[in-house]
N, CA, C and O atoms as a Tinker XYZ file with bonds, in Angstrom:
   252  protein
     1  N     80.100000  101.632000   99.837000    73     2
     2  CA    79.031000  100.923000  100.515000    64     1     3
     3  C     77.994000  100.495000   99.474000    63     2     4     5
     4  O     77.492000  101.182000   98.583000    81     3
     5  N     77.822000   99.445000   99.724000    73     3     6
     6  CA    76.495000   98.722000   98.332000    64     5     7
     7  C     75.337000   98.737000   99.222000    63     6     8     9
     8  O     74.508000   97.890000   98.889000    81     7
     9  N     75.117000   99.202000   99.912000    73     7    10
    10  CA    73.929000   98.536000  101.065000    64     9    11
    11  C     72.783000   98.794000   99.876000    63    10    12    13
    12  O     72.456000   97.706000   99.402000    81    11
    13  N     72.215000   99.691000   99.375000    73    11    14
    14  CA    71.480000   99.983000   98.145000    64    13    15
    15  C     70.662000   98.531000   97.171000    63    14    16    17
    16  O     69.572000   98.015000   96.926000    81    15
    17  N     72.312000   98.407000   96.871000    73    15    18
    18  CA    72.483000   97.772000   95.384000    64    17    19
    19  C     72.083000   96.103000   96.049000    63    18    20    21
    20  O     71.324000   95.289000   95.524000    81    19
    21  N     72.703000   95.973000   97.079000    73    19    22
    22  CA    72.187000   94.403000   97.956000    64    21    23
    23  C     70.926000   94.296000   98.249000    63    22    24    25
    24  O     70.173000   93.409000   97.846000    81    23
    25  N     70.613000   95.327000   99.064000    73    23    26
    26  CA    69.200000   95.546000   99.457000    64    25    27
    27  C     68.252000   95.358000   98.267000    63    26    28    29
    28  O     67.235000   94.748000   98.598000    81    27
    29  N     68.297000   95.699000   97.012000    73    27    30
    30  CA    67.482000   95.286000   96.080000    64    29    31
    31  C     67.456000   93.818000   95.088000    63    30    32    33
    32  O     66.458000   93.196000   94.724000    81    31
    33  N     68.494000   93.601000   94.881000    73    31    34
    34  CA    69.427000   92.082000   94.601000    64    33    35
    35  C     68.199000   91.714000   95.501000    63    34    36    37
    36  O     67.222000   91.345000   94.849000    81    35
    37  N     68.049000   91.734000   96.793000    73    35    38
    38  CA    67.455000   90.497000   97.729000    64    37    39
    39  C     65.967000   91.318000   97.758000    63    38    40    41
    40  O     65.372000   91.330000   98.836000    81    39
    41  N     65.600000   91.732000   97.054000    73    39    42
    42  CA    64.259000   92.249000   96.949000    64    41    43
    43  C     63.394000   92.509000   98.355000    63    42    44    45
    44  O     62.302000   92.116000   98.766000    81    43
    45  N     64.298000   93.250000   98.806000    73    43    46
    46  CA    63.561000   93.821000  100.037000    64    45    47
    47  C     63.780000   95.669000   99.965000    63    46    48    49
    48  O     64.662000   96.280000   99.362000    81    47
    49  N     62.427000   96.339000  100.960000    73    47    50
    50  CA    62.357000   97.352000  100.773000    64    49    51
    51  C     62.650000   97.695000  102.139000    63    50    52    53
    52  O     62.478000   96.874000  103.040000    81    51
    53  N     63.153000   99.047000  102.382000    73    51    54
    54  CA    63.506000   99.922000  103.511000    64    53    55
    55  C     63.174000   98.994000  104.737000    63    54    56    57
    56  O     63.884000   98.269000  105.435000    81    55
    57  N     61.213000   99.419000  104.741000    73    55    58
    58  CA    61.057000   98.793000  106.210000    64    57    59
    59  C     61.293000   97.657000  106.217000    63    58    60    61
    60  O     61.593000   97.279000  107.350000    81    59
    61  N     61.314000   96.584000  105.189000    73    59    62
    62  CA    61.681000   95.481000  105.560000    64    61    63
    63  C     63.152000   94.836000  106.396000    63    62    64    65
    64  O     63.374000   93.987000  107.259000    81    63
    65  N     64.055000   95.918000  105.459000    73    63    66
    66  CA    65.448000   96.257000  106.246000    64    65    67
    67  C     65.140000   96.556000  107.488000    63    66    68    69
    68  O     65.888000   96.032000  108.314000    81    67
    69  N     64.252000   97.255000  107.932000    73    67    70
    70  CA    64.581000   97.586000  108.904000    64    69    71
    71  C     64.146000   97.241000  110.120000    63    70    72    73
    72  O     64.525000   97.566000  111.245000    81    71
    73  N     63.022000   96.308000  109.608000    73    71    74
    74  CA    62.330000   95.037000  110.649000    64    73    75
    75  C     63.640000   93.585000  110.566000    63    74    76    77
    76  O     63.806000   92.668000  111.371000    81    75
    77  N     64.252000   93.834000  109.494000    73    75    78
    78  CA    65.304000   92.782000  109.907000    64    77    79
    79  C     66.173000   92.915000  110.792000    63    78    80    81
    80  O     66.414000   92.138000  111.716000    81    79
    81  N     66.797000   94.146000  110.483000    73    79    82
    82  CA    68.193000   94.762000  111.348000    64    81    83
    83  C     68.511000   95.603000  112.404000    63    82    84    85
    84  O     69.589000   95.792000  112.969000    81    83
    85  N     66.599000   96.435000  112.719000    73    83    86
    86  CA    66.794000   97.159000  113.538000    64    85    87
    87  C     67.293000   98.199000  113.851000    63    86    88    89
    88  O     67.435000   98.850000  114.887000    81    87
    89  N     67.654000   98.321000  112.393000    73    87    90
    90  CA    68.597000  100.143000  112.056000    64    89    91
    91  C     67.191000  100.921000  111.593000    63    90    92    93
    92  O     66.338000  100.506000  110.809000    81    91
    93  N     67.215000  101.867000  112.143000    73    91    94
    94  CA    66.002000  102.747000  111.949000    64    93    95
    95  C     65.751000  103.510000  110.231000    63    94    96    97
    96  O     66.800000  103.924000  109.737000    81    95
    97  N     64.785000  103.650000  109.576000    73    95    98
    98  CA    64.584000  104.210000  108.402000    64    97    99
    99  C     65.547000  104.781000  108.168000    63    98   100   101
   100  O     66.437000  104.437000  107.390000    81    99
   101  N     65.450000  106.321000  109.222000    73    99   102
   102  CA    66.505000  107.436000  108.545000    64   101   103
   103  C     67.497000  107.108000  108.637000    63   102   104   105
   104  O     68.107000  107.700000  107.747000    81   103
   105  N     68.468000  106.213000  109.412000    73   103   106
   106  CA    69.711000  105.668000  109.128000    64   105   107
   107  C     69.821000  105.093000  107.564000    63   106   108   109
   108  O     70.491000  105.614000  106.673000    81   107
   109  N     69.224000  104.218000  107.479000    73   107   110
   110  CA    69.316000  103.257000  105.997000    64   109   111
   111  C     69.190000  104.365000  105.030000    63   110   112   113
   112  O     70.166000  104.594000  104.316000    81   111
   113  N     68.399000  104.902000  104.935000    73   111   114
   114  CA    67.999000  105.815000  104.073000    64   113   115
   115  C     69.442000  106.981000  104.178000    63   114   116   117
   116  O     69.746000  107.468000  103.089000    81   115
   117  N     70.010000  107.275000  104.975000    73   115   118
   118  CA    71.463000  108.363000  104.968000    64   117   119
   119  C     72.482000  107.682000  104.716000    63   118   120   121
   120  O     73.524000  108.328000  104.599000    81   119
   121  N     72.555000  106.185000  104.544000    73   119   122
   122  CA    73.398000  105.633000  104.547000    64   121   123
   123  C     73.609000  105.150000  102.967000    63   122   124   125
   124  O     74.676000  105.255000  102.362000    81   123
   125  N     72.512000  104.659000  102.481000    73   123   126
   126  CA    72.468000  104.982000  101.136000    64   125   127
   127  C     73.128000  105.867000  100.003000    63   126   128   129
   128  O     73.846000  105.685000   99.021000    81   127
   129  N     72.407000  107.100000  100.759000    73   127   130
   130  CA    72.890000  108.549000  100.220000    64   129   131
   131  C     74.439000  108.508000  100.298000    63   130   132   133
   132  O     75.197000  108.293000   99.352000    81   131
   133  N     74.706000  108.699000  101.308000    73   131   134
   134  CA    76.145000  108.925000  101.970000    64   133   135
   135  C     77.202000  108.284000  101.437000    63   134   136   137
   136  O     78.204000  108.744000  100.890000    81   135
   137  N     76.715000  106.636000  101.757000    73   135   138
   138  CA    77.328000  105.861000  101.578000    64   137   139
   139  C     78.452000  105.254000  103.118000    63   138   140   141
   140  O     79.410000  104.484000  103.047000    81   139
   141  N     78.026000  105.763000  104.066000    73   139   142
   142  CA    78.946000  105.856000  105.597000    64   141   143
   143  C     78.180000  105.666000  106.443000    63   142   144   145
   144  O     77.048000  106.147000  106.401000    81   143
   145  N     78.531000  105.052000  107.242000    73   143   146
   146  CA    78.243000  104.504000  108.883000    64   145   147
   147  C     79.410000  104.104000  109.920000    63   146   148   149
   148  O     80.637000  104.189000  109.865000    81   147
   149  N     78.522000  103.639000  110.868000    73   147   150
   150  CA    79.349000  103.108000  111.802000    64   149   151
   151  C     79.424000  101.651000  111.900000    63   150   152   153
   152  O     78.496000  100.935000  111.523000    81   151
   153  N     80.594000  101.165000  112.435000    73   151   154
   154  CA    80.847000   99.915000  112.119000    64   153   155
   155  C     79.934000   98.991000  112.651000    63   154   156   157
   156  O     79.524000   97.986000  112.070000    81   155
   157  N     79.533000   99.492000  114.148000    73   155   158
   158  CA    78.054000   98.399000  114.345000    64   157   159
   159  C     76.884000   98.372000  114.047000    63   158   160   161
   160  O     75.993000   97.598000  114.398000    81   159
   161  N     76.876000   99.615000  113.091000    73   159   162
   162  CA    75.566000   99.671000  112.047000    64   161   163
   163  C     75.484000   98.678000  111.013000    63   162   164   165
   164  O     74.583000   98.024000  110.489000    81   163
   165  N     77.163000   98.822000  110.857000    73   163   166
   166  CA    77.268000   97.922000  109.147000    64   165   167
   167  C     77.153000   96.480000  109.704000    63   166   168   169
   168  O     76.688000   95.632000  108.942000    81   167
   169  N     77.474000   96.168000  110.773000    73   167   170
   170  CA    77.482000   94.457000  111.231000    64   169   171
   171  C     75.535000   93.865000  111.437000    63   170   172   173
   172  O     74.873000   92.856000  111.192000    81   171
   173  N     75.335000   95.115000  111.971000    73   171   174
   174  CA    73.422000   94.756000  111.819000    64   173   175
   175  C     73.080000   94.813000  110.259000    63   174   176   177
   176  O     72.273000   93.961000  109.887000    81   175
   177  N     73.402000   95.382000  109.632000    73   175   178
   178  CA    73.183000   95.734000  108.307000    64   177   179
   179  C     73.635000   94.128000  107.512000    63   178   180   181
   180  O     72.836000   93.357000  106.983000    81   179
   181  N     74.909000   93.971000  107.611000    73   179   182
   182  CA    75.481000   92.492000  106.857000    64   181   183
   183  C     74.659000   91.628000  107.149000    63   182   184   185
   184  O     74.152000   90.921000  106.279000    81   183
   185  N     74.309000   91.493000  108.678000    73   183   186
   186  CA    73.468000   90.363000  109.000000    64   185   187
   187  C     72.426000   89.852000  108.349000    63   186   188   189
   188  O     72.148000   88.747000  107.883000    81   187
   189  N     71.617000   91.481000  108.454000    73   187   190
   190  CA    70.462000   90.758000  108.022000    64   189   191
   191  C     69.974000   90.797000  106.872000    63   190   192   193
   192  O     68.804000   90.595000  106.549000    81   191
   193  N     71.037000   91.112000  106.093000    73   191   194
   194  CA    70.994000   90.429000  104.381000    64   193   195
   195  C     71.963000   89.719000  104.133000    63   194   196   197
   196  O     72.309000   89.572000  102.961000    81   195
   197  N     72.757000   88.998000  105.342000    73   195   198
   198  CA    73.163000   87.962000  104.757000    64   197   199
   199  C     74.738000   87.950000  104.482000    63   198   200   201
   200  O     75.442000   86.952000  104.638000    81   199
   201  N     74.987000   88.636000  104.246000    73   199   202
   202  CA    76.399000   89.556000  103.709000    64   201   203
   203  C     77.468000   89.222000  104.425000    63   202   204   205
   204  O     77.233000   88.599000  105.460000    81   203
   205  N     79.211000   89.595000  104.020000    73   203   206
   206  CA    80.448000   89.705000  105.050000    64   205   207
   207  C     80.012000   91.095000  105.043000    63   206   208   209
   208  O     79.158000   91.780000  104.480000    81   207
   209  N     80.967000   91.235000  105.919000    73   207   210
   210  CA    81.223000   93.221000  105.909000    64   209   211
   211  C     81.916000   93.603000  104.529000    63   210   212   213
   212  O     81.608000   94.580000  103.846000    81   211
   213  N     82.983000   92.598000  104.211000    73   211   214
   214  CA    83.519000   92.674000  103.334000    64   213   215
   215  C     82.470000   93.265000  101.887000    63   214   216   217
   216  O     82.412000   94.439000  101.519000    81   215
   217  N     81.960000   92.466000  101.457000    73   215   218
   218  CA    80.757000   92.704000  100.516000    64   217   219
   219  C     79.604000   93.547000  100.673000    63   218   220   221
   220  O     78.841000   93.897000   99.773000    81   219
   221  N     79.542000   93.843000  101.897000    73   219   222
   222  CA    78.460000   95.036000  101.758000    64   221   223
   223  C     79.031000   96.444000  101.964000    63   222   224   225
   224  O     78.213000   97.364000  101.971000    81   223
   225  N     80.515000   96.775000  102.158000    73   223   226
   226  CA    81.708000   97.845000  102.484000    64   225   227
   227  C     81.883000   98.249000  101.000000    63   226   228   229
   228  O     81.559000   99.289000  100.426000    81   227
   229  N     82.397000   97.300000  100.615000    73   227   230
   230  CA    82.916000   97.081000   99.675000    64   229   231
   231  C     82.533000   97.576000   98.296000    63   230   232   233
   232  O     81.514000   97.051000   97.847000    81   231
   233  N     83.346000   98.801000   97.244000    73   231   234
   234  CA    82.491000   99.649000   96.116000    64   233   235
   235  C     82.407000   98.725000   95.217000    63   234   236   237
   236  O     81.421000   98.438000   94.538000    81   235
   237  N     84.275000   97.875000   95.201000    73   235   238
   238  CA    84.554000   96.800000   94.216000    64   237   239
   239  C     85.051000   95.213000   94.895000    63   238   240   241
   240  O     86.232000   94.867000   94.937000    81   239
   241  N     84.004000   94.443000   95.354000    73   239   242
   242  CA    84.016000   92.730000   95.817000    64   241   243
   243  C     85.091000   92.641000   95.466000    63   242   244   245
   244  O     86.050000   92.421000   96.205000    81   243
   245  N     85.127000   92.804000   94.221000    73   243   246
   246  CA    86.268000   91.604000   93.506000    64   245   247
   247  C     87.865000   91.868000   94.110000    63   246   248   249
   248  O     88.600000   91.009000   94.598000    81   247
   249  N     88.158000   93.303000   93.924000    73   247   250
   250  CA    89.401000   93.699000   94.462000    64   249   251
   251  C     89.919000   93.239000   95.864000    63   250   252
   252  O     91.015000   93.622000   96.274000    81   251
């Protein structure tokens, strides 16, 4: 999961994530850590940075 590594690329911080997507702090923030969610977390999550699922799942895009 890159959610992290995207999330900063697009220069946004937590709450901003989370006024986009509607996934609550401590989610984003465990998800980070973790690196795991649920799949209709990750589809709010892609959205609102923009993303496939593919690319924000994803450890290595390219593969």
């Amino acid at each position: 999961m890159r959610l992290k590594e995207i999330r900063i690329s697009k220069g946004l911080s937590v709450p901003s994530l989370v006024e986009l997507s509607g996934v609550p702090r401590r989610t984003i923030q465990d998800i980070e850590k973790s690196g795991n969610c649920k799949v209709d977390t990750a589809i709010l999550l892609a959205d609102a940075l923009k993303v496939t699922l593919d690319e924000l799942c994803r450890d290595n895009p390219e593969e």
